[in-house]
Biotite code that builds the C-alpha atoms (Angstrom):
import biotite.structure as struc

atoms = struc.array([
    struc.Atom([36.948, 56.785, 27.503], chain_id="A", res_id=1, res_name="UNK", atom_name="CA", element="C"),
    struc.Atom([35.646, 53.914, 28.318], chain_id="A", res_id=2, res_name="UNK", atom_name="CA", element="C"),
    struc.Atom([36.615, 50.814, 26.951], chain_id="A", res_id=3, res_name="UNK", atom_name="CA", element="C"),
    struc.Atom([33.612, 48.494, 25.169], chain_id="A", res_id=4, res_name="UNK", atom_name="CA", element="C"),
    struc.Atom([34.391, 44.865, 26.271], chain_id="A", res_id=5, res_name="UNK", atom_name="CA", element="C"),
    struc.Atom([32.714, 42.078, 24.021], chain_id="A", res_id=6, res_name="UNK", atom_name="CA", element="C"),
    struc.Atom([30.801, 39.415, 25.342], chain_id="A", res_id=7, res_name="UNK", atom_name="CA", element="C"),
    struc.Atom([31.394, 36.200, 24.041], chain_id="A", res_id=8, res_name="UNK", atom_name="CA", element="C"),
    struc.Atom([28.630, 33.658, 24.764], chain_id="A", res_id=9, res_name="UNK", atom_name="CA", element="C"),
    struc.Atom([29.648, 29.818, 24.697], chain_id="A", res_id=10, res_name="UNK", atom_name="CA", element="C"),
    struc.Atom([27.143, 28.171, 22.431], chain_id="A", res_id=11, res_name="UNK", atom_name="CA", element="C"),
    struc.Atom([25.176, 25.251, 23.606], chain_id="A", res_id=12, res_name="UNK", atom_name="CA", element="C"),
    struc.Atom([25.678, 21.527, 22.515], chain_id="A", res_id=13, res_name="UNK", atom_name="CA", element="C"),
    struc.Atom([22.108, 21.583, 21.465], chain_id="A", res_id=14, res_name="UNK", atom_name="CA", element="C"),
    struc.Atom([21.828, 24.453, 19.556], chain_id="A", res_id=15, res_name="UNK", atom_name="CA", element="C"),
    struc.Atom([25.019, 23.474, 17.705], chain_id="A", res_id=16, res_name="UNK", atom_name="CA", element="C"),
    struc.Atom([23.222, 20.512, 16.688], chain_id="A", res_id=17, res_name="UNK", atom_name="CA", element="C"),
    struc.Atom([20.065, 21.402, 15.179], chain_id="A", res_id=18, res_name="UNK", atom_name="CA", element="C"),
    struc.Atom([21.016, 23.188, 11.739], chain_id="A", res_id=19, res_name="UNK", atom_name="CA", element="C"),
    struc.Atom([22.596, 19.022, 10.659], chain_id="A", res_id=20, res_name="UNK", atom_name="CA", element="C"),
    struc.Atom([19.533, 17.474, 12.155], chain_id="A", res_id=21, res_name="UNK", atom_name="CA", element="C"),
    struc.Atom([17.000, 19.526, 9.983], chain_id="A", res_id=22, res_name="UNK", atom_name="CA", element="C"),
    struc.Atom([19.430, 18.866, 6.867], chain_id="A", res_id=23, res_name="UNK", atom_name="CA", element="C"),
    struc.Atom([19.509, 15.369, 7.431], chain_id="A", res_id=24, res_name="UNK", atom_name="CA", element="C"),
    struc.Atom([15.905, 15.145, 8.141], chain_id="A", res_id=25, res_name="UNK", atom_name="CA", element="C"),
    struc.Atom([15.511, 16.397, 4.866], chain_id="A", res_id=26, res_name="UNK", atom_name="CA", element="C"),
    struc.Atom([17.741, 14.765, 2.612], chain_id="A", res_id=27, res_name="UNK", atom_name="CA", element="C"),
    struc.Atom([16.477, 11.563, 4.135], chain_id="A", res_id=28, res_name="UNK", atom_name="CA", element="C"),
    struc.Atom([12.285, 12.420, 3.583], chain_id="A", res_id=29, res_name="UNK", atom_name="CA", element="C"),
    struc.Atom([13.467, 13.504, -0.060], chain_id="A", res_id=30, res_name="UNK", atom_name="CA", element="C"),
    struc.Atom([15.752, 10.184, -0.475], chain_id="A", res_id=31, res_name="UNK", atom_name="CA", element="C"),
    struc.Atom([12.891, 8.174, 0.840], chain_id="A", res_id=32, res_name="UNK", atom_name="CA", element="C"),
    struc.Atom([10.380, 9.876, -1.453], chain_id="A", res_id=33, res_name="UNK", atom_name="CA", element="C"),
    struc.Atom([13.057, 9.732, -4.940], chain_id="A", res_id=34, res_name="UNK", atom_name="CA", element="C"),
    struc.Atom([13.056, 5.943, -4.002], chain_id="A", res_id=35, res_name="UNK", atom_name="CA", element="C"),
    struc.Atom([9.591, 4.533, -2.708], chain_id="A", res_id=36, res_name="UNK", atom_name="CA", element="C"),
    struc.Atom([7.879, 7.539, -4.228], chain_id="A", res_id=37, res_name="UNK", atom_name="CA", element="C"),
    struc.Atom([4.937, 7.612, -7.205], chain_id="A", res_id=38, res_name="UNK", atom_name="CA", element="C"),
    struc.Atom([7.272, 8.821, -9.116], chain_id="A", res_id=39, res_name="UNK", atom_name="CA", element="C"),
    struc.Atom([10.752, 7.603, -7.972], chain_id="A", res_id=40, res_name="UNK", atom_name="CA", element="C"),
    struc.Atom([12.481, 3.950, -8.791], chain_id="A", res_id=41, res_name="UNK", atom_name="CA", element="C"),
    struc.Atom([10.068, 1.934, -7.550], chain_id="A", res_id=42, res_name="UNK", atom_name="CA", element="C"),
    struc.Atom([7.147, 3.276, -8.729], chain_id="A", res_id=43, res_name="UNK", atom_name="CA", element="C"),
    struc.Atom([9.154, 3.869, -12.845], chain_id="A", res_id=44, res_name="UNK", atom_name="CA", element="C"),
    struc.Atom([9.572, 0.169, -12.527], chain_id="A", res_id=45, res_name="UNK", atom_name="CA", element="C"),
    struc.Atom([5.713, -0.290, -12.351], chain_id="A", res_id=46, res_name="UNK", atom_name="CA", element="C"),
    struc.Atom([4.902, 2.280, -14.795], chain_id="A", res_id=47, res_name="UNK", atom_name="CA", element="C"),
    struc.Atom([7.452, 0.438, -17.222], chain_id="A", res_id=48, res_name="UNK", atom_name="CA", element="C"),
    struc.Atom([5.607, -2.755, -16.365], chain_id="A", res_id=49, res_name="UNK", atom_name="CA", element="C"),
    struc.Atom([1.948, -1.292, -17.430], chain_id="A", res_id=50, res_name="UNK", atom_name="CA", element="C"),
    struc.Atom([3.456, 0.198, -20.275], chain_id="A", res_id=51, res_name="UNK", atom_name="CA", element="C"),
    struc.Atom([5.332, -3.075, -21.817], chain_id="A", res_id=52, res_name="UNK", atom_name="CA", element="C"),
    struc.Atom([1.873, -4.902, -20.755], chain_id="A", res_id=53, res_name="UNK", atom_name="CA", element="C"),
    struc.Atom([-0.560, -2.334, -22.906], chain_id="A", res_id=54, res_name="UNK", atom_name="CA", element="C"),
    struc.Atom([2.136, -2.007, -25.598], chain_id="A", res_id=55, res_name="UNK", atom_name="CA", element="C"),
    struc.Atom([1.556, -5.780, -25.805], chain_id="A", res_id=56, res_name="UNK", atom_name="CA", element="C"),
    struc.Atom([-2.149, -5.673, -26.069], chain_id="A", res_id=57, res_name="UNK", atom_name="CA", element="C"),
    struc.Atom([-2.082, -3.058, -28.339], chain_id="A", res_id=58, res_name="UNK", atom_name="CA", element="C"),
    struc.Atom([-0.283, -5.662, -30.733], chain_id="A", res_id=59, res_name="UNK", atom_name="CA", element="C"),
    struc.Atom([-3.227, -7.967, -29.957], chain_id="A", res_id=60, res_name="UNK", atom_name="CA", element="C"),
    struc.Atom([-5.864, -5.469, -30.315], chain_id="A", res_id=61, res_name="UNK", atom_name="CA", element="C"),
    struc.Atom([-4.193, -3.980, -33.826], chain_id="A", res_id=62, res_name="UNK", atom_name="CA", element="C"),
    struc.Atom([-4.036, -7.454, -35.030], chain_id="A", res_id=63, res_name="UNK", atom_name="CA", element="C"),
    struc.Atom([-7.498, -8.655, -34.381], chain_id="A", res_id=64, res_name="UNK", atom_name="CA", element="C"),
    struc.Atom([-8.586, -5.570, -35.806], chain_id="A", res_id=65, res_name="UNK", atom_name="CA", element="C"),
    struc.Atom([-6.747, -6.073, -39.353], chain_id="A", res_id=66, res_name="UNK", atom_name="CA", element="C"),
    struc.Atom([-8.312, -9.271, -39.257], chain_id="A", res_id=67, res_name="UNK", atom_name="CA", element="C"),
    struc.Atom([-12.060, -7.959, -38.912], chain_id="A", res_id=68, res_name="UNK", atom_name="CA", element="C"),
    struc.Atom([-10.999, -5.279, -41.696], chain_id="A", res_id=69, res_name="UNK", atom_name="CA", element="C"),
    struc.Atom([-10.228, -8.018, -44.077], chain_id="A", res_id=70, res_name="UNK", atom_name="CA", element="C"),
    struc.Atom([-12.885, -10.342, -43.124], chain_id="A", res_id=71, res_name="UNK", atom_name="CA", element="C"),
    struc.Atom([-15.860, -7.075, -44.052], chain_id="A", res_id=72, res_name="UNK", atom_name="CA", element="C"),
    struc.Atom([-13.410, -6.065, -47.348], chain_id="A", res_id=73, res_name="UNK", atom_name="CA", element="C"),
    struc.Atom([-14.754, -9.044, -48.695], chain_id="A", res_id=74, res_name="UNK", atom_name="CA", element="C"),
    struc.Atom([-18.030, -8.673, -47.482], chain_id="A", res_id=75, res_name="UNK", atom_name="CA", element="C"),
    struc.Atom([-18.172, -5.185, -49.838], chain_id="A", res_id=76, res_name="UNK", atom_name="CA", element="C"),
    struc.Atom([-20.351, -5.383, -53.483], chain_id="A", res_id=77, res_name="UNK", atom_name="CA", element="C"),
    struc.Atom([-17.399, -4.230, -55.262], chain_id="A", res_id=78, res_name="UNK", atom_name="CA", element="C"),
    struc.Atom([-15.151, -7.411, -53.591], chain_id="A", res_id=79, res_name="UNK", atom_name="CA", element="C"),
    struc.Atom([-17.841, -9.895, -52.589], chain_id="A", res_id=80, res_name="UNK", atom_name="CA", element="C"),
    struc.Atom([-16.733, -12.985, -51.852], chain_id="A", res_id=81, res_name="UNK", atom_name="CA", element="C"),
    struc.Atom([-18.932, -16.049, -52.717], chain_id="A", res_id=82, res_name="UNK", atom_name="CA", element="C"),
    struc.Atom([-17.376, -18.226, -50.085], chain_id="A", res_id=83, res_name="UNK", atom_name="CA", element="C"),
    struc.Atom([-17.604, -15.681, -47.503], chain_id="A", res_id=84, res_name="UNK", atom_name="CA", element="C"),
    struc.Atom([-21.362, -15.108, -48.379], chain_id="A", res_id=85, res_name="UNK", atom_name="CA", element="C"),
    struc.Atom([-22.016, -18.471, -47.822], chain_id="A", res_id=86, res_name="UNK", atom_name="CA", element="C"),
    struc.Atom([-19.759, -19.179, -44.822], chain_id="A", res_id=87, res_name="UNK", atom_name="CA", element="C"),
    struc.Atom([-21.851, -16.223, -43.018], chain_id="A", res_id=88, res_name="UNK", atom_name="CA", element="C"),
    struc.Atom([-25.016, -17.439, -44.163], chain_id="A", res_id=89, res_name="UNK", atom_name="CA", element="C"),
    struc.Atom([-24.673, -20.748, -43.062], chain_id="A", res_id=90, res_name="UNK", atom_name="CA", element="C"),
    struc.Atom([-23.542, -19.237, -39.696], chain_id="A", res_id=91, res_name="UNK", atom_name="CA", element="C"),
    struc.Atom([-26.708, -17.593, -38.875], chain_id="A", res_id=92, res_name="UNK", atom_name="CA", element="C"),
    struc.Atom([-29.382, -19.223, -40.743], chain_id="A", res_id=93, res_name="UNK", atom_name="CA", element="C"),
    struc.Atom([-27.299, -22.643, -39.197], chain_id="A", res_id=94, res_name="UNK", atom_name="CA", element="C"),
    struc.Atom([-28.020, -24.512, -42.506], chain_id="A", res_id=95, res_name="UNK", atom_name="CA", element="C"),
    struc.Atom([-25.601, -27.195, -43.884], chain_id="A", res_id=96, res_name="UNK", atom_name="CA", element="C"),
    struc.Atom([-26.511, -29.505, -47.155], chain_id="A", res_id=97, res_name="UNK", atom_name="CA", element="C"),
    struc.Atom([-27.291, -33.102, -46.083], chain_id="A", res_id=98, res_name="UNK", atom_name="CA", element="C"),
    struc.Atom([-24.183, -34.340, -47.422], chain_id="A", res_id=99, res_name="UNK", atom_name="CA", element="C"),
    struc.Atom([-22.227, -32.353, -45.172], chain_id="A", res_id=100, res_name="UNK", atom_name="CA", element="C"),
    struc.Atom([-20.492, -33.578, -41.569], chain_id="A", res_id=101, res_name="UNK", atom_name="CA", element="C"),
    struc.Atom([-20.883, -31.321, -39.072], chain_id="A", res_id=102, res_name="UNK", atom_name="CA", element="C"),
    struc.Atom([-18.325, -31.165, -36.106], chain_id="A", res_id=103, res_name="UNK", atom_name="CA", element="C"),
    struc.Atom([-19.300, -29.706, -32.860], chain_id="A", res_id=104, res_name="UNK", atom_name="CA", element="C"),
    struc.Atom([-16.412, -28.308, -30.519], chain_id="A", res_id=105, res_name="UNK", atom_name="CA", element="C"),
    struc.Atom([-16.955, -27.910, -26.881], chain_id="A", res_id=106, res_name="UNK", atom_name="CA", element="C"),
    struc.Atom([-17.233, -24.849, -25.644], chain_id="A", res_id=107, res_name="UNK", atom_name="CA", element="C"),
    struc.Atom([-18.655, -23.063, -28.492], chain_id="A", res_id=108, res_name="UNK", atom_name="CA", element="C"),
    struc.Atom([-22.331, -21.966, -28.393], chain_id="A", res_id=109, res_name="UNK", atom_name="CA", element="C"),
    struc.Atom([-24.825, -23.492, -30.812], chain_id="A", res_id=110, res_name="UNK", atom_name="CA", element="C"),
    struc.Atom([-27.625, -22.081, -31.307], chain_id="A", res_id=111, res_name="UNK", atom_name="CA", element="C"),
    struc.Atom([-30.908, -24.480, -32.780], chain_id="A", res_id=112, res_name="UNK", atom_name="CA", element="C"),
    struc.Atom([-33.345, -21.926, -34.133], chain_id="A", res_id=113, res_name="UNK", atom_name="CA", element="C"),
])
């Protein structure tokens, strides 16, 4: 009987080499991308930015809006507000009684009808 003899081939340095390369090549794309990313560190700080910057406005917004919803509460029948009838009125119709001083601020427009 004949004997079976095994081969036993030397591998090359290359070959060896390119299983770590690929690995490494990919951790470092992904640990680029978790970093500098849309979504990684970087981009979470921005995205915390815009948040804390419209979370702000919001404040503004809510409170400007309270204000217009008390300024038209007394502009309802049931809650009418003689002062605030005739703040408005002078506002448009720009009438004042001739005893009155008017002040004029810059930057605001006047209108002369």
């Amino acid at each position: 009987m004949p004997r079976a003899a095994t081969r036993q081939r030397k591998q090359s340095f290359l070959r060896r080499l390119i299983t770590p390369v690929i690995a490494i090549a990919a951790l470092g794309y992904f640990g680029f991308h978790a970093m500098s990313g849309e979504l990684g560190m970087v981009g979470r700080a921005m995205i915390e930015r815009q948040v804390s910057e419209l979370e702000a406005e919001l404040g503004e917004l809510t409170a400007e809006r309270q204000e217009l919803v008390a300024k038209v509460s007394l502009l309802r029948p049931e809650s009418l507000d003689p002062d605030m009838l005739d703040e408005r009125a002078r506002l448009n119709l720009n009438l004042v009684h001739p005893d009155e001083l008017v002040v004029l601020r810059p930057g605001h427009r006047y209108s002369m009808n």
